[in-house]
C-alpha positions in Angstrom: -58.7 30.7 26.2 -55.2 32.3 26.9 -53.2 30.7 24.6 -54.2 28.7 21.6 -51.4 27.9 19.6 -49.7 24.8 20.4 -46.1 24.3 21.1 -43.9 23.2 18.3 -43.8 19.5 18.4 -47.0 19.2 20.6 -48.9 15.5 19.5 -51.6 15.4 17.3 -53.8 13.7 20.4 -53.0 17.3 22.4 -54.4 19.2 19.2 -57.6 17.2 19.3 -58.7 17.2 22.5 -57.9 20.4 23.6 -60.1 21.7 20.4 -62.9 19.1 22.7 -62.6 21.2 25.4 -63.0 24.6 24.1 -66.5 25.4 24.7 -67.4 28.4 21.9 -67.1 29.0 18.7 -65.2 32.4 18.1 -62.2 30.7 20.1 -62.8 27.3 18.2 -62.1 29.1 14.9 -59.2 30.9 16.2 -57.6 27.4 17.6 -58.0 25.8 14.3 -56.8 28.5 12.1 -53.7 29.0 14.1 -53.1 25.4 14.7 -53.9 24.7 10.7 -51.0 21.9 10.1 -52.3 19.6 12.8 -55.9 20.2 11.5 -54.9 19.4 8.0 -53.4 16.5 8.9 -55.8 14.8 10.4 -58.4 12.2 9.5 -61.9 13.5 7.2 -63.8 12.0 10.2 -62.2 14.4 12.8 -62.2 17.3 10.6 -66.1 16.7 10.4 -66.1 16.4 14.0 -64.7 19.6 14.5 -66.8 21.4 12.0 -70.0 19.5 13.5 -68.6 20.8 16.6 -68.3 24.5 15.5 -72.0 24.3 13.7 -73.8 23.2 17.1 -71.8 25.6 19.4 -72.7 28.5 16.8 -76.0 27.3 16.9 -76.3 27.4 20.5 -74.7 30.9 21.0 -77.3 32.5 18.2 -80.3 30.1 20.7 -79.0 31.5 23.7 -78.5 35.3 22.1 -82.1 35.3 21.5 -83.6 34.0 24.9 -81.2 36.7 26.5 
């Protein structure tokens, strides 16, 4: 992804579903850690999401590593 940080002022529902559609987890990091006040702000359960989220696409990159 070209450009991870959000506008100022972008909603919290742009925040979480573009974090849905990014598809690794070196640029999932990233998007949270520069986008930190939205994360921090939202609910426990979409936080957990999220990290859930990072876990299984982290998982699936060290999977894939391997087979290659």
């Amino acid at each position: 992804m070209k450009n991870l940080k959000l506008d100022r002022g972008a909603f919290f529902i742009e925040f979480y579903y573009t974090g849905l559609s990014i598809m690794n987890s070196k640029d999932l990091a990233a998007y949270v850690k520069l986008n930190r006040w939205y994360f921090d702000r939202m609910n426990f359960e979409i936080q957990e999401q999220f990290r859930q989220m990072y876990r299984n696409l982290k998982r699936m990159e060290v999977e894939n590593g391997q087979k290659n």
